[in-house]
N, CA and C of each residue as an Amber inpcrd file, in Angstrom:
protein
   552
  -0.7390000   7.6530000  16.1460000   0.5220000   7.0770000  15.7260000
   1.3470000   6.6250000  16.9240000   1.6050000   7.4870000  18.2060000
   2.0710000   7.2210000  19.4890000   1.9380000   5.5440000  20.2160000
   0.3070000   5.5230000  19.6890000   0.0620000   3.7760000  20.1430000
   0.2970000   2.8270000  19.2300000   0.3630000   3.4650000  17.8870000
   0.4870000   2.2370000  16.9240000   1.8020000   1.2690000  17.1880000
   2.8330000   2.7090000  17.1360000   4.0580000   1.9520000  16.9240000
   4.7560000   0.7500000  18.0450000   3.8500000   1.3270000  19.4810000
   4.3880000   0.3420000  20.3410000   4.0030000  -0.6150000  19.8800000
   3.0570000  -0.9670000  19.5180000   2.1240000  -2.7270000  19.5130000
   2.4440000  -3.4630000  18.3120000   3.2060000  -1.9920000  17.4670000
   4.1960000  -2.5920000  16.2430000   5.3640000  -3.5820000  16.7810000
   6.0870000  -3.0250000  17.6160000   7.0430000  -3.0420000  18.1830000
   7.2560000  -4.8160000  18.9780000   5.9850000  -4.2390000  19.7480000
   5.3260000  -5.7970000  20.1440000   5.1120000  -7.0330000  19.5710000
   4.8760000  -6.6790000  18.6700000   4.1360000  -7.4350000  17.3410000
   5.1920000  -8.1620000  16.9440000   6.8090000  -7.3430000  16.6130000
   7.7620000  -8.1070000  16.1010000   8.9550000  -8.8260000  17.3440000
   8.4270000  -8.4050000  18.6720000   9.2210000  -9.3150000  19.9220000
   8.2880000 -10.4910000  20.1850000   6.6240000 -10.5900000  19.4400000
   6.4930000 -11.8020000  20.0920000   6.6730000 -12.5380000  19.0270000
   6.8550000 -12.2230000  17.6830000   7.1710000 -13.2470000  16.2970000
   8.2840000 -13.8480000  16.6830000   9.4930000 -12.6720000  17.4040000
  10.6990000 -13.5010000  17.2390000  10.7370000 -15.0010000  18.6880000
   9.8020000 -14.6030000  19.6980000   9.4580000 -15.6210000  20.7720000
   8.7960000 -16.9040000  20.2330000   8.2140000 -16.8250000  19.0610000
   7.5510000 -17.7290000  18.0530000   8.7810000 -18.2780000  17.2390000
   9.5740000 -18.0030000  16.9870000  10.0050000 -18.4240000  16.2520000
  11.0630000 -19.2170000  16.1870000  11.2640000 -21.1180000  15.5530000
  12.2920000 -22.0620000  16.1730000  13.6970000 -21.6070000  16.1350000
  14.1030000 -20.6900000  15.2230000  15.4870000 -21.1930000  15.1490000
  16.0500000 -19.1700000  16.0270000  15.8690000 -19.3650000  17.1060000
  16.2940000 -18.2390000  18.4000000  17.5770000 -18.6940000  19.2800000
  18.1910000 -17.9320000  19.5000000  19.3570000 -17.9800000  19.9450000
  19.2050000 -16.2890000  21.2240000  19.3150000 -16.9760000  22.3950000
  19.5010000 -16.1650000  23.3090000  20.9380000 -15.0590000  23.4510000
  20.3520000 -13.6140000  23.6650000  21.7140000 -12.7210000  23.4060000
  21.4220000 -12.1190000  24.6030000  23.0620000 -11.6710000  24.8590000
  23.4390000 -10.7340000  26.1830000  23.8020000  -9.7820000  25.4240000
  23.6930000  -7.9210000  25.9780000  24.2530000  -6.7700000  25.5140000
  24.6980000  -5.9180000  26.2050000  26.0190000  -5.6970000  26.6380000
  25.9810000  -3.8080000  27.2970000  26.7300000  -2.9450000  26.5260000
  26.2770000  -1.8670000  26.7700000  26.6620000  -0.7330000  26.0540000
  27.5530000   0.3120000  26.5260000  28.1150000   1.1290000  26.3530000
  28.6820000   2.4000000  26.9140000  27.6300000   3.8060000  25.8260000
  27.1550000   4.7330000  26.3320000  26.3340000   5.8110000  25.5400000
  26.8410000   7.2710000  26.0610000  26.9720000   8.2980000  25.1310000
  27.3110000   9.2910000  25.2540000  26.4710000  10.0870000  24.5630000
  25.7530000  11.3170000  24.9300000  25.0360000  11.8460000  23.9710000
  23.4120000  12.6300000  24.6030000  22.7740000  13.4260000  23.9690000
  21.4450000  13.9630000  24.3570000  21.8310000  15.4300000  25.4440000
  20.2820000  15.7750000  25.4890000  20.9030000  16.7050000  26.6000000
  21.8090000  16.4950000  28.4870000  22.2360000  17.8350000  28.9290000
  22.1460000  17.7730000  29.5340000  21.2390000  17.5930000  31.1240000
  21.4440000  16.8450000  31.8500000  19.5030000  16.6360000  32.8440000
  20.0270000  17.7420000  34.2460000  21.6440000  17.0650000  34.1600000
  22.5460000  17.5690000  35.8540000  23.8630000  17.5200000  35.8640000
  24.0810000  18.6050000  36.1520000  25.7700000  18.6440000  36.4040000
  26.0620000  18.8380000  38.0190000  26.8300000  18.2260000  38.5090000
  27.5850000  18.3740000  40.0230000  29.1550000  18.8860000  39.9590000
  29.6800000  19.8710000  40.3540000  30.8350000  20.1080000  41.1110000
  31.2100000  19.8540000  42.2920000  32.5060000  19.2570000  42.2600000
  32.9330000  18.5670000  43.7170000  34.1490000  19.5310000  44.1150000
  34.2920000  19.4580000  45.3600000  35.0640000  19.7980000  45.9250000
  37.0150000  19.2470000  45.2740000  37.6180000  20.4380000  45.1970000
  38.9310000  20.3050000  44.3570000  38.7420000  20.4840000  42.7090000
  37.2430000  21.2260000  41.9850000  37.7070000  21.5840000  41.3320000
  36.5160000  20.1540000  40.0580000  36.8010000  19.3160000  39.9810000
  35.5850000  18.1630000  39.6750000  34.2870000  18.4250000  38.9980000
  33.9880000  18.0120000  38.3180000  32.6910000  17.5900000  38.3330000
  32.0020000  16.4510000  37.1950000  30.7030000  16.0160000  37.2910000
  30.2990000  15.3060000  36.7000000  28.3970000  15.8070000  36.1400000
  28.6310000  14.9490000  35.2410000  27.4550000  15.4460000  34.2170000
  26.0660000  14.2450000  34.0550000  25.0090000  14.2190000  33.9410000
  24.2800000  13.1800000  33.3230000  23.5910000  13.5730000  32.1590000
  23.9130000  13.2870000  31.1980000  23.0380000  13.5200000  29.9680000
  21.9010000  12.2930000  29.8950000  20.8790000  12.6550000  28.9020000
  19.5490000  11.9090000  28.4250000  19.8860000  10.9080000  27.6940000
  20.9520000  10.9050000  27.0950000  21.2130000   9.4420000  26.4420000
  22.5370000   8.6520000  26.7660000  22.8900000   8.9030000  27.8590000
  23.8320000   8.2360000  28.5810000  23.2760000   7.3050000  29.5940000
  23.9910000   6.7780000  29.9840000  25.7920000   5.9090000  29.5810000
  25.6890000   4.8070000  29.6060000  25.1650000   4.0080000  30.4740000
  25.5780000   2.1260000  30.5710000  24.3140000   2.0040000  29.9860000
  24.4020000   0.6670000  29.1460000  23.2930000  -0.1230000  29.0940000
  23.6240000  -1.6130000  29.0800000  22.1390000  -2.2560000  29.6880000
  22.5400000  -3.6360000  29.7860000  21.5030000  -4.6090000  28.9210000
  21.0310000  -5.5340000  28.7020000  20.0160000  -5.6360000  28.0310000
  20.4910000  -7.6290000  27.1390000  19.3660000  -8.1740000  27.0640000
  19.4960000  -9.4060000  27.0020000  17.7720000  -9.5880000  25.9370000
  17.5710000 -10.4010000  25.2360000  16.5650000 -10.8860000  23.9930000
  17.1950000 -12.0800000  23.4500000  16.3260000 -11.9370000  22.3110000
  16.5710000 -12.8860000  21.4050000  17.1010000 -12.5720000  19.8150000
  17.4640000 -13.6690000  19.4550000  18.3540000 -13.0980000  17.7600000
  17.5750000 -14.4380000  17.2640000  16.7130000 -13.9230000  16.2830000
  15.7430000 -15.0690000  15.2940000  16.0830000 -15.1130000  13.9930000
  16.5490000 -16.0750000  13.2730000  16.9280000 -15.8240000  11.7840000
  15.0430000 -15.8250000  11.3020000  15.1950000 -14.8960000  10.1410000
  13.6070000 -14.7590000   9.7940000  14.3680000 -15.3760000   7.8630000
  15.5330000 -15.0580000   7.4270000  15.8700000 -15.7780000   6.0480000
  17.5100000 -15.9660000   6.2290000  17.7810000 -16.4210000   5.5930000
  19.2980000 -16.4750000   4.9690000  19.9170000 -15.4000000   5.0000000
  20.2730000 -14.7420000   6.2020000  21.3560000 -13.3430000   6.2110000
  20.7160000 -12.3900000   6.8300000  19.0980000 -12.7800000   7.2090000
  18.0560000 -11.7190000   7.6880000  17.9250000 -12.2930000   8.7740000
  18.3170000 -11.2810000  10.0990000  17.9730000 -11.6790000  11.7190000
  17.1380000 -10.6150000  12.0560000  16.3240000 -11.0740000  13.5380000
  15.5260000 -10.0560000  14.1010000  16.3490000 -10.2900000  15.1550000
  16.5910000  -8.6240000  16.0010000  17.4390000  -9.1510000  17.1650000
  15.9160000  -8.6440000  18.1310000  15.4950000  -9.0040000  19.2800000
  14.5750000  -8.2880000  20.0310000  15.4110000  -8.3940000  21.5530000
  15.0320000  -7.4110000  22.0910000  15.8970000  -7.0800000  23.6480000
  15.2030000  -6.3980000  24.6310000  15.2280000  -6.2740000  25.9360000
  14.5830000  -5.6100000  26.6360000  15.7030000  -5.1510000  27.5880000
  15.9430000  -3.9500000  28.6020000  16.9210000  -4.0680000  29.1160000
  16.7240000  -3.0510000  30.1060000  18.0530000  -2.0500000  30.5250000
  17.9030000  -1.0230000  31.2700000  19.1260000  -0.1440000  30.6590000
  19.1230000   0.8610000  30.7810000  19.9750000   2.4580000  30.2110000
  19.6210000   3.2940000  31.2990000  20.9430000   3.4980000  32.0090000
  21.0190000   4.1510000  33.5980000  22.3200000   5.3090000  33.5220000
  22.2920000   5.9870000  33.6180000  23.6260000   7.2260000  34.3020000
  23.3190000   7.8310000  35.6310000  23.9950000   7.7830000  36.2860000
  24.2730000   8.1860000  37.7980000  25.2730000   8.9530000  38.3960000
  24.9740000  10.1470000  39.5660000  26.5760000  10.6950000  39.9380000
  25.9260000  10.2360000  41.4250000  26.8680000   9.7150000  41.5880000
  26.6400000   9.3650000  43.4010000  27.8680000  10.2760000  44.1870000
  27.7920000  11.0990000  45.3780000  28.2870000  11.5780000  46.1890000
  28.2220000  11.3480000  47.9050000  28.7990000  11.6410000  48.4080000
  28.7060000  11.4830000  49.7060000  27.6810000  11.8110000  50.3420000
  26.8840000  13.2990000  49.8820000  26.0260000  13.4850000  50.4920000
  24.7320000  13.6920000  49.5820000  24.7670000  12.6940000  48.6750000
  23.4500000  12.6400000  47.7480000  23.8560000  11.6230000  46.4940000
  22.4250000  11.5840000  45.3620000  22.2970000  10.5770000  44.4290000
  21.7580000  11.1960000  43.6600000  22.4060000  11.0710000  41.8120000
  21.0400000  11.4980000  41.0600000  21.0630000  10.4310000  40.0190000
  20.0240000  10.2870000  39.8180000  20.0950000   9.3360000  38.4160000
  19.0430000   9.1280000  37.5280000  19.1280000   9.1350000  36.3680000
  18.1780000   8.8780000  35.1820000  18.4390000   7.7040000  34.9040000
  17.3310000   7.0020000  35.0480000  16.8230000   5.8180000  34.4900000
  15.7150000   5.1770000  33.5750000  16.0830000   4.3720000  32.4060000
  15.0610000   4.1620000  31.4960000  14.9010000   2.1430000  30.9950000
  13.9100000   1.9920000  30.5520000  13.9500000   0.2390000  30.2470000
  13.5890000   0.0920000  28.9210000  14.5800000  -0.1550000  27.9950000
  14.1280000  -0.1890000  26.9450000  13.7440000  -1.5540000  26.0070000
  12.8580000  -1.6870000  25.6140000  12.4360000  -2.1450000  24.1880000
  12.7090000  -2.0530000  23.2830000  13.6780000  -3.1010000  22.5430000
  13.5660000  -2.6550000  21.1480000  13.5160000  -4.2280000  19.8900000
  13.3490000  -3.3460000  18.7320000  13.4380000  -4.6420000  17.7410000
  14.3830000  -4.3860000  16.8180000  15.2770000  -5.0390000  16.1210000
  15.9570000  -4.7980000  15.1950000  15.8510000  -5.5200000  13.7190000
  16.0430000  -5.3250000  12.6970000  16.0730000  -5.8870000  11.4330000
  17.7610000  -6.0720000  11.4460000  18.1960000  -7.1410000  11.3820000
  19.7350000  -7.0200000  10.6980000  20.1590000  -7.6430000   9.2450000
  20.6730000  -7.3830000   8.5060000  21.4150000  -7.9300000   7.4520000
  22.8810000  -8.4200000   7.4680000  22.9540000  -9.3880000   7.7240000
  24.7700000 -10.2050000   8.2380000  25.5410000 -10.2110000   7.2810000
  26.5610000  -9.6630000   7.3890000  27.4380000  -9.8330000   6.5290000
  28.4310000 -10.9410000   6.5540000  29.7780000 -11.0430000   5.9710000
  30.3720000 -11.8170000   6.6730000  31.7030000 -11.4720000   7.4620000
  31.9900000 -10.2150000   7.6120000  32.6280000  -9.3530000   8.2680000
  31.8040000  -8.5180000   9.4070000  30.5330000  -8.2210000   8.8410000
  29.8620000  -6.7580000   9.6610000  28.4240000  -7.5910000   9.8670000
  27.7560000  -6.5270000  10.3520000  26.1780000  -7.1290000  10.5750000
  25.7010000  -5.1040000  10.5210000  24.5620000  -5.0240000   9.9430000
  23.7580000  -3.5150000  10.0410000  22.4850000  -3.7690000  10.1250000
  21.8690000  -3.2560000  11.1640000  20.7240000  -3.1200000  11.4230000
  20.3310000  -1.8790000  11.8070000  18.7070000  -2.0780000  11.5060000
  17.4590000  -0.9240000  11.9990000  16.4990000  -1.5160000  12.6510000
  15.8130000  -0.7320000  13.4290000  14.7170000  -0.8580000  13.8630000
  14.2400000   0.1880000  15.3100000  13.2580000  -0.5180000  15.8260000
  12.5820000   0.7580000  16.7990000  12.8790000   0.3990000  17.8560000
  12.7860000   1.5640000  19.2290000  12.8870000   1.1070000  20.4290000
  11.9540000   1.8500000  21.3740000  11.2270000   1.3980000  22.5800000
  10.2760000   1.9380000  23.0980000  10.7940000   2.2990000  24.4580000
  11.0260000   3.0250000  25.1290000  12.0560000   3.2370000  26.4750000
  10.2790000   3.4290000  27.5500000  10.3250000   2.5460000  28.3950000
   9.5530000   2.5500000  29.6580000  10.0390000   3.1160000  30.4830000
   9.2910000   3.7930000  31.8090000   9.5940000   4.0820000  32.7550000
  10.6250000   5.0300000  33.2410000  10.7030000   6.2580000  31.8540000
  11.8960000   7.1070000  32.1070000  11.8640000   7.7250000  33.3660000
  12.7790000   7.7830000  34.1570000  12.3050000   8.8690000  35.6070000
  14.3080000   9.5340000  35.7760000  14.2270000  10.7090000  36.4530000
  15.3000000  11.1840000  37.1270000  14.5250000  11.2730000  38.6310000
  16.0220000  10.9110000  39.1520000  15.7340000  11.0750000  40.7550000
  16.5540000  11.8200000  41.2220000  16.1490000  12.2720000  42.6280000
  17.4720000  12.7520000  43.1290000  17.3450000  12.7690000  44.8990000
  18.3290000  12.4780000  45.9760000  18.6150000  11.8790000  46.8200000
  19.4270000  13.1010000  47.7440000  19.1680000  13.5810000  48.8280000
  20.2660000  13.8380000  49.0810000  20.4380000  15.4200000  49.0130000
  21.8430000  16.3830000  48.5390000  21.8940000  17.3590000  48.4280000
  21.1480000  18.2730000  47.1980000  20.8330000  17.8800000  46.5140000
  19.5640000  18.3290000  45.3460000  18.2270000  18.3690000  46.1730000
  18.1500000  17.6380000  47.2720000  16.6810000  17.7640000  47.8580000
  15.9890000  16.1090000  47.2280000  15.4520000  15.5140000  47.5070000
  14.6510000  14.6460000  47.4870000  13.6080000  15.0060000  46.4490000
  13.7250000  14.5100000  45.2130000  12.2950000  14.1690000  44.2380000
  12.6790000  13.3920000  42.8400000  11.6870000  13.4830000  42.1350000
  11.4280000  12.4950000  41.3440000  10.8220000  12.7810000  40.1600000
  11.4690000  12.8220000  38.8670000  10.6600000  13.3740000  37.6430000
  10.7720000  12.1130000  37.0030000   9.2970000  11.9630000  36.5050000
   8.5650000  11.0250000  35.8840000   8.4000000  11.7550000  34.4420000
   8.9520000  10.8480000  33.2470000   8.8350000  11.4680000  31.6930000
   7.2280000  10.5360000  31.1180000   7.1400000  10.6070000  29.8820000
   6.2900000   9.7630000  29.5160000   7.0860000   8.5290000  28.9410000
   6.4610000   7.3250000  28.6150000   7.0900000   6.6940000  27.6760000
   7.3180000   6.6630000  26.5290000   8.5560000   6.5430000  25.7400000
   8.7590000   7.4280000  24.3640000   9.2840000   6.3080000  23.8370000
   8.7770000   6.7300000  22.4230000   9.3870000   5.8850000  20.9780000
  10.2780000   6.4720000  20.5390000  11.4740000   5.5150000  19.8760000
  12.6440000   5.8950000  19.0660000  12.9590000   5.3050000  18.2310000
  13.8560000   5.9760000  17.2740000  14.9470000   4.4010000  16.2700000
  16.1600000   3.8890000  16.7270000  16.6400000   3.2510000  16.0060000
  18.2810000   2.4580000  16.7650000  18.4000000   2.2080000  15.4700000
  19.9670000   2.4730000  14.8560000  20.8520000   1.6800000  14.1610000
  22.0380000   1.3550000  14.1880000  22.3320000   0.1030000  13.5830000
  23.9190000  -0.4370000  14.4450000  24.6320000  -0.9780000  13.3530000
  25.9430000  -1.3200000  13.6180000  26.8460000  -1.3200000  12.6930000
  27.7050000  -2.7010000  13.5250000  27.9670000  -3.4960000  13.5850000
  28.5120000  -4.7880000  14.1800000  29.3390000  -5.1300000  13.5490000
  30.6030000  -5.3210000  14.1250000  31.7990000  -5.9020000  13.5940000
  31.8330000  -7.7510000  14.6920000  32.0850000  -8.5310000  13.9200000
  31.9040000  -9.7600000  14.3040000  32.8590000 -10.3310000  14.8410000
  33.1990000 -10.9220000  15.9800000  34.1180000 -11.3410000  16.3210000
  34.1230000 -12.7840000  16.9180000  33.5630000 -13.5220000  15.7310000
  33.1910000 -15.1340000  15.6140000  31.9550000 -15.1360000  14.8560000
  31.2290000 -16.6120000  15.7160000  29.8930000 -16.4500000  14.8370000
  28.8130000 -15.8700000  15.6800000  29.1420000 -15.6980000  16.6540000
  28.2900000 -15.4110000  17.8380000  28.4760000 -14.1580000  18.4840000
  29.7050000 -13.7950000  18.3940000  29.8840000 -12.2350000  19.3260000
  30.2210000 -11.4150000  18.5290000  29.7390000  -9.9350000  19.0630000
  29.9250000  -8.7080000  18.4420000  30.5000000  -7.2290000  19.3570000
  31.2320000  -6.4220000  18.0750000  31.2560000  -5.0370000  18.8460000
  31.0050000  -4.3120000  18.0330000  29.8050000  -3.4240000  18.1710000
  28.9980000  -2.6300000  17.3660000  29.3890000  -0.8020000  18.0330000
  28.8060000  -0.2950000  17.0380000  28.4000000   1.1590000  16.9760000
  26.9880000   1.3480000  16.9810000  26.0760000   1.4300000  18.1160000
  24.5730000   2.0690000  18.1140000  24.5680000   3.3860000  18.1890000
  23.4390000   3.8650000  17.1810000  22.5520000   5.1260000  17.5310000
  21.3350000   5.6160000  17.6770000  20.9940000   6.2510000  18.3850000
  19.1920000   6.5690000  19.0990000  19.0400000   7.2790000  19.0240000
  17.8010000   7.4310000  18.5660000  17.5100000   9.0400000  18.1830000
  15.7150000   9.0610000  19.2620000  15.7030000   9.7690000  20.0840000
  14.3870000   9.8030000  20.6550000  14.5380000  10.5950000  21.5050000
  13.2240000  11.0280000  21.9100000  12.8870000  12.6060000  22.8900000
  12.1380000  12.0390000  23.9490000  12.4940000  12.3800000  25.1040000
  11.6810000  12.0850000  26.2830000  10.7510000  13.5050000  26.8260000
   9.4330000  13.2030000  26.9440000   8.5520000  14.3090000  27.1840000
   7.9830000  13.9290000  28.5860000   7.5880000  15.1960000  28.9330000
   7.0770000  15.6740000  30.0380000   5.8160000  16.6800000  29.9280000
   4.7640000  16.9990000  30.0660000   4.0400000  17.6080000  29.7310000
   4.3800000  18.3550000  28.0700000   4.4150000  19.2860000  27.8250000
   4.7930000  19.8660000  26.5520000   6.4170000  20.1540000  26.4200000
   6.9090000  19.6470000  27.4820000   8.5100000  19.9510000  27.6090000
   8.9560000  18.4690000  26.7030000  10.1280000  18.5160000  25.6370000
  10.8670000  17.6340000  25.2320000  12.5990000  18.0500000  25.3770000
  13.0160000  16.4950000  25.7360000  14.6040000  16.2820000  26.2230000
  14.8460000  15.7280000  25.2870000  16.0150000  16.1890000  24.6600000
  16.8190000  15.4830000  23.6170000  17.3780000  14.3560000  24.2090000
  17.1610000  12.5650000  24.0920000  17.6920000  11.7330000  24.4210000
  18.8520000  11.1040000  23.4770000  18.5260000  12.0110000  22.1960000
  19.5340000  11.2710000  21.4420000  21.1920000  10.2750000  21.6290000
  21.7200000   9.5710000  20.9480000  22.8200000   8.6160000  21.8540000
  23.4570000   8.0900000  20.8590000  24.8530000   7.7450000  20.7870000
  25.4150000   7.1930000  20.3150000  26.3910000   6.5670000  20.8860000
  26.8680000   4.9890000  20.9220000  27.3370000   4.5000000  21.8770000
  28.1740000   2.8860000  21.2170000  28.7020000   2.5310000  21.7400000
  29.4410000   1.1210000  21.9690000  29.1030000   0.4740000  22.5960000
  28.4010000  -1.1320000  21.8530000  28.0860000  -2.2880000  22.0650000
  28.9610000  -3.4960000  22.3820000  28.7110000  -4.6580000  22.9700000
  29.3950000  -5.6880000  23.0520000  28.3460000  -6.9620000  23.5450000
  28.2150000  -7.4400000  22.6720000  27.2950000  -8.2220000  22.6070000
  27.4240000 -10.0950000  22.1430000  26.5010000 -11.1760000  23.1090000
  27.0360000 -12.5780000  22.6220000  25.8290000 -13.0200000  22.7690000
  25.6860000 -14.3670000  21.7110000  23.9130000 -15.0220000  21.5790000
  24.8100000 -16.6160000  21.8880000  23.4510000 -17.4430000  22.1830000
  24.2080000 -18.6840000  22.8440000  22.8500000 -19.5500000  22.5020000
């Protein structure tokens, strides 16, 4: 099942590359959510956190009408959180894949669909010591809620639900977050 779903996944980013009536989209996100990976305390009292399904995301695809009110959105992107300090770096980084089904309203837009996150890794730089955890690549869902603000731009509510593994170890990546998004 692990391999099916990517090539599923695949299957519906190269239909929407096939398909005439595409309209190029930009996306970033703000994400809050999943476990904790690292917390830092700073000097005066401070500190900062990186969770598994945080925080920025950036990410750019395509939006394909497939009927009358029915879009595929497909995207590829990056989902990064970082604490940088003076005397070190940590950061989790992931590239995600995904496809969406939407139904447009004429106020809202709601969609589903899957997302495949490549290349999960945490690093770290510095006062943590120097290394590098490599996850596997993991499948998830996404659903969103889009409030329209024209015919072209949006500000949505996403949520992700997916686990990043490591040998038999699983991280709650789960996420829920704020979109802002424009197709052209």
């Amino acid at each position: 099942m692990k391999k099916i779903l990517p090539i599923i996944s695949t299957t519906l980013i190269l239909t929407s590359l096939t398909t005439q009536a595409s309209n190029l989209l930009l996306e970033a996100g703000l994400h809050f959510g999943g476990d904790e990976l690292a917390s830092v305390g700073f000097a005066g009292g401070s500190s900062e956190s990186i969770e598994a399904g945080g925080l920025i995301s950036l990410s750019a695809g395509l939006v394909s009408e497939i009927d009358e009110g029915l879009k595929l959105r497909t995207t590829i992107g990056i989902k990064f959180d970082s604490i940088t300090a003076s005397n070190g770096d940590l950061d989790f980084t992931r590239y995600p894949v995904s496809a969406m089904l939407f139904k447009n309203g004429e106020v809202f837009n709601a969609g589903i669909g899957a997302t495949y996150h490549l290349s999960p890794e945490f690093e770290s730089t510095g006062f943590a010591g120097d290394f590098s955890v490599s996850f596997d690549n993991a499948f998830g869902f996404v659903a969103e809620v889009d409030y329209k603000l024209g015919e072209k731009a949006y500000v949505g509510l996403k949520a992700t639900i997916i686990d990043y593994e490591i040998g038999s170890s699983k991280i709650d990546g789960n996420s829920f977050g704020v979109v802002i998004g424009t197709s052209f």
